[in-house]
C-alpha positions in Angstrom: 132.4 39.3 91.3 132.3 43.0 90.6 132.4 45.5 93.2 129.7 48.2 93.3 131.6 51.1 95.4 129.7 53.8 96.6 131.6 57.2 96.8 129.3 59.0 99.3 128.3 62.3 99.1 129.0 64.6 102.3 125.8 66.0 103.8 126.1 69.8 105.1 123.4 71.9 106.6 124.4 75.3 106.8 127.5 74.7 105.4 128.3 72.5 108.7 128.8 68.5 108.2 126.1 66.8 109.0 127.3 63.3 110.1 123.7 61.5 110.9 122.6 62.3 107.7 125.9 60.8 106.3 125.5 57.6 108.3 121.4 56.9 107.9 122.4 57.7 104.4 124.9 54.9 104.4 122.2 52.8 105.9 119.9 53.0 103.3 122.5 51.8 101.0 124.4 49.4 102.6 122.6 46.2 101.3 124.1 47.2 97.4 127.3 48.3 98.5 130.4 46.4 98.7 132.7 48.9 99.9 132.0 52.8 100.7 134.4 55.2 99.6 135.0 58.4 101.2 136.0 62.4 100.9 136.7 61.8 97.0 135.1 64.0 94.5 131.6 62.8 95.0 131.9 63.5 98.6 133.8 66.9 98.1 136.8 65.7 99.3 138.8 68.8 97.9 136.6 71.2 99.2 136.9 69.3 102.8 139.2 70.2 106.0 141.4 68.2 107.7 139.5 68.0 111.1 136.3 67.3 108.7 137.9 64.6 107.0 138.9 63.0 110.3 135.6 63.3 111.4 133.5 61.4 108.5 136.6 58.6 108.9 135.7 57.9 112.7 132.2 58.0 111.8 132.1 55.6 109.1 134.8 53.4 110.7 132.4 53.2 113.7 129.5 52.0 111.1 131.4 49.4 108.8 135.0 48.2 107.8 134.2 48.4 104.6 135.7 51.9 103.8 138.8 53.0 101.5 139.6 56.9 102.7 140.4 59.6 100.4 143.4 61.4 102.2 145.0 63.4 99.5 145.8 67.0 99.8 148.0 69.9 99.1 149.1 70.0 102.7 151.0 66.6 102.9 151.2 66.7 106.5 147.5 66.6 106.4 147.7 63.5 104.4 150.0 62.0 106.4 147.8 62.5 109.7 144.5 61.3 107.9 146.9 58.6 106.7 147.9 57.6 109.8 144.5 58.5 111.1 143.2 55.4 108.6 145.6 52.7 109.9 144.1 53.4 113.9 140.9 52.8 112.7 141.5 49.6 111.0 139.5 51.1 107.9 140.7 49.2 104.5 142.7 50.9 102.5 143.3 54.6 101.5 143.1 56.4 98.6 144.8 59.7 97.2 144.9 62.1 94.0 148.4 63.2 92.8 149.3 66.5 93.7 147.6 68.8 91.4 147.1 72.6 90.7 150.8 73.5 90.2 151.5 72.9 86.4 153.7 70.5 85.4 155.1 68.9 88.5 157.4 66.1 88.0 157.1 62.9 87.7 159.5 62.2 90.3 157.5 64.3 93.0 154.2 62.4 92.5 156.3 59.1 93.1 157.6 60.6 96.2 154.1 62.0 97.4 152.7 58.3 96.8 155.7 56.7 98.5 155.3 58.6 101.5 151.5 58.2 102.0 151.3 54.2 100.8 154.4 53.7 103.3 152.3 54.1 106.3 149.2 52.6 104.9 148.0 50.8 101.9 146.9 52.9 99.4 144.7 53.0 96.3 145.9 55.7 93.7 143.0 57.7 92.7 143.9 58.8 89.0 141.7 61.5 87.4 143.3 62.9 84.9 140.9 65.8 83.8 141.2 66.8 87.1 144.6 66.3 88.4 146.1 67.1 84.9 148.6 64.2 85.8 148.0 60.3 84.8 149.3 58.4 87.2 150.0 55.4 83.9 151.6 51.9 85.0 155.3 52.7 84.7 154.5 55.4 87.5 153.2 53.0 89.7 156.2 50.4 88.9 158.6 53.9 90.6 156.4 53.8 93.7 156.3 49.8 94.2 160.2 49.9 93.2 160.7 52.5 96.4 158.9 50.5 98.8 155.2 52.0 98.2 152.6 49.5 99.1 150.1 50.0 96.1 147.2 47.6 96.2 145.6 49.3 93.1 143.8 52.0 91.1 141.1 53.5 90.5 140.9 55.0 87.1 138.7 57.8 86.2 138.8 57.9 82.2 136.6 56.9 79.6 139.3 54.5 78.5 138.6 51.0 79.0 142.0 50.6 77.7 143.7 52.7 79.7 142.1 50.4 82.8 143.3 47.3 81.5 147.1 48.2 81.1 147.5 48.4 85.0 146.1 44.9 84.5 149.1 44.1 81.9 151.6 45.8 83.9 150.9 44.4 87.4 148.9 41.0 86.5 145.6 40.2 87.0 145.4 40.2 90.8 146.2 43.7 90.8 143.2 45.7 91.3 141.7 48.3 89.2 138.2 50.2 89.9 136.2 52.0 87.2 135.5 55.4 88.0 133.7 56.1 84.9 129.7 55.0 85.1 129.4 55.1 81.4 131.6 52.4 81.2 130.2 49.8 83.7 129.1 47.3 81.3 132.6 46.9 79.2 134.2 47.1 82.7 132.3 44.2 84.1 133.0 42.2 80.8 136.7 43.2 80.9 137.4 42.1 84.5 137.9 45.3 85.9 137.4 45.0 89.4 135.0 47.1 90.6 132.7 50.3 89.4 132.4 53.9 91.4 129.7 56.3 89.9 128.2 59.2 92.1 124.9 57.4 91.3 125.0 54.9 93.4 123.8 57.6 96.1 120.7 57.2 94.4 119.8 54.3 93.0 122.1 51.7 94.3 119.9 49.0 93.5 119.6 50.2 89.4 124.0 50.2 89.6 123.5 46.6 91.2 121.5 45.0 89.0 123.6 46.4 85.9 127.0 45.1 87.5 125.3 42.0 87.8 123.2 41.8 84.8 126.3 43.0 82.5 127.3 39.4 80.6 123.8 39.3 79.3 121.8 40.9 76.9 120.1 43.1 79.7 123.3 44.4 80.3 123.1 46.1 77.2 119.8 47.9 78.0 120.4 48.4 81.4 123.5 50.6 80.2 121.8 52.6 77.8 119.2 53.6 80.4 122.0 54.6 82.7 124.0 56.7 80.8 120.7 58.8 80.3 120.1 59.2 83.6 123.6 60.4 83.6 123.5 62.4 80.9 120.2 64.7 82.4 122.1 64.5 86.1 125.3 66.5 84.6 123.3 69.1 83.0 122.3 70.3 86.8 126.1 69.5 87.6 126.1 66.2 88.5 128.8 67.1 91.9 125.4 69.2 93.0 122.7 66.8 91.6 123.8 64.1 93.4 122.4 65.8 96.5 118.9 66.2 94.8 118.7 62.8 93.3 118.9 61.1 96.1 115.5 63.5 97.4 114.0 62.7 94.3 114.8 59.1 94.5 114.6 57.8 97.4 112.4 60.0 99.3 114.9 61.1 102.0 117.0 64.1 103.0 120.5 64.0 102.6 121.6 67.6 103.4 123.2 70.0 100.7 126.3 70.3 99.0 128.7 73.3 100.4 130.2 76.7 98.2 131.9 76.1 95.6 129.6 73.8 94.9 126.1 75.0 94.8 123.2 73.1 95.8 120.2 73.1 92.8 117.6 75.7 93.0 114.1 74.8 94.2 113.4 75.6 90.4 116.2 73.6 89.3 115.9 71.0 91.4 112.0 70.9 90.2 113.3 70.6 86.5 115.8 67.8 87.2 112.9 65.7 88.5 110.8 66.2 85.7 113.4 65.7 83.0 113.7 62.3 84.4 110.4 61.4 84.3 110.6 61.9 80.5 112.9 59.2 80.4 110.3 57.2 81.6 112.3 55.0 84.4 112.1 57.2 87.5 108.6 56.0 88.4 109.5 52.2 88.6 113.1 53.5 90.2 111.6 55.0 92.7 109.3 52.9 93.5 112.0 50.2 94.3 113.9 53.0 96.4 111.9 53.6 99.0 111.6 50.2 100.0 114.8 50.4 101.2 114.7 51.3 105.0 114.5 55.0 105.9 116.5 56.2 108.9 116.1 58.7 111.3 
């Protein structure tokens, strides 16, 4: 079975976090989720505080188990306390970026960094390349297992199916690998990659379900193709602030506004996003099924 992961947005109002709208959010989604992944770059997790970090972790923790926490920061004391943070609350697993901004950092230091963090409490390596402007490849990972880090897998942001598959060959099988790239579902699933991540799950979970699960047949195929249109129209708005919209347009509900530097859509803009998907002709049907999910207050 393939995971569908849901890498929540974070709702602000005002620039403040907004943690109802986070968990009826959550809510409305739970039913398609397998695990909920938080504070990574769907949910601004860059952009994010410390303090606001360890407030969406107690939050969530409260609401489910099934949660792998971003921690990853500049500061690594900050890491280290949301670290720590994430083995009180019993969540499942973290997750962290390499260190990034500072040009080419050695190798060695990213080992260290990982070593540190996956010491106190298993960890996920969150590799995005285009990003991070490090790739955290195999042999990498084989230095941080080989100093005592406790890496229970990856998940890979690249449009490289290849590239997924040779944590696969390095570590076996068992080792596990997500698919952050939503363009890429379908020869994920039929590869054995492990799981799938896409910022559109916010929206329509249920259309990310039923491609997971429909990706060994010849709907898969179709189902693919539609979603890498939807896609496509989403990152023309900026798909970090779109997300936000989507899921107004979608599924009928509220779910706050993204914060500076990231810029929530224009009433104008936001207007144009919805009607550019109604030209692909699947939002009516989409939506349809949306809003039968449950709506929380």
């Amino acid at each position: 079975m393939t995971d569908v992961i849901a890498p929540l947005v974070t709702p602000f109002d005002d620039g403040h976090l907004n943690t109802t709208k986070l968990l009826n959010h959550a809510k409305s989604i739970e039913k398609f989720v397998d695990i909920f992944w938080l504070c990574g770059s769907t949910g601004l997790g860059p952009a994010l505080s410390k303090e606001e970090k360890e407030t969406i972790a107690k939050a969530m923790s409260e609401f489910s188990n099934k949660v792998i926490f971003q921690v990853g920061s500049l500061n690594i004391d900050d890491s280290i306390h949301l670290a720590k943070l994430a083995r009180r609350l019993k969540v499942q697993a973290i997750a962290s970026y390499p260190p990034f901004y500072f040009p080419k950092i050695p190798e060695d230091w990213v080992v260290k960094y990982f070593t540190k963090l996956s010491k106190i409490y298993p960890l996920y390596i969150y590799n995005y390349p285009e990003a991070t402007k490090f790739d955290v490849v195999p042999s990498v990972v084989r230095k941080i297992v080989q100093g005592g880090g406790n890496i229970v897998g990856v998940k890979d942001t690249i449009n490289d199916i290849t590239h997924m598959l040779s944590y696969k060959w390095e570590f076996g099988r068992d080792f596990v690998v997500y698919s952050g790239s939503g363009a890429n579902i379908l020869p994920a699933v039929r590869s054995g990659i492990d799981g799938v991540l896409s910022g559109a799950v916010n929206f329509i979970p249920e259309f990310v379900r039923n491609l997971v699960d429909n990706a060994t047949r010849e709907e898969g195929f179709k189902l693919q193709r539609d979603f890498n249109a939807i896609l496509s129209v989403a990152r023309k708005f900026s798909q970090w602030a779109s997300n936000y919209s989507l899921v107004r347009i979608f599924r009928g509900y509220d779910v706050g506004k993204p914060r500076p530097p990231i810029y929530p859509l224009t009433d104008k803009e936001e207007a144009e996003l919805e009607e550019r998907m109604k030209t692909l002709g699947l939002i009516d049907s989409t939506v349809q099924q949306s809003r039968t999910s449950p709506q929380m207050t």
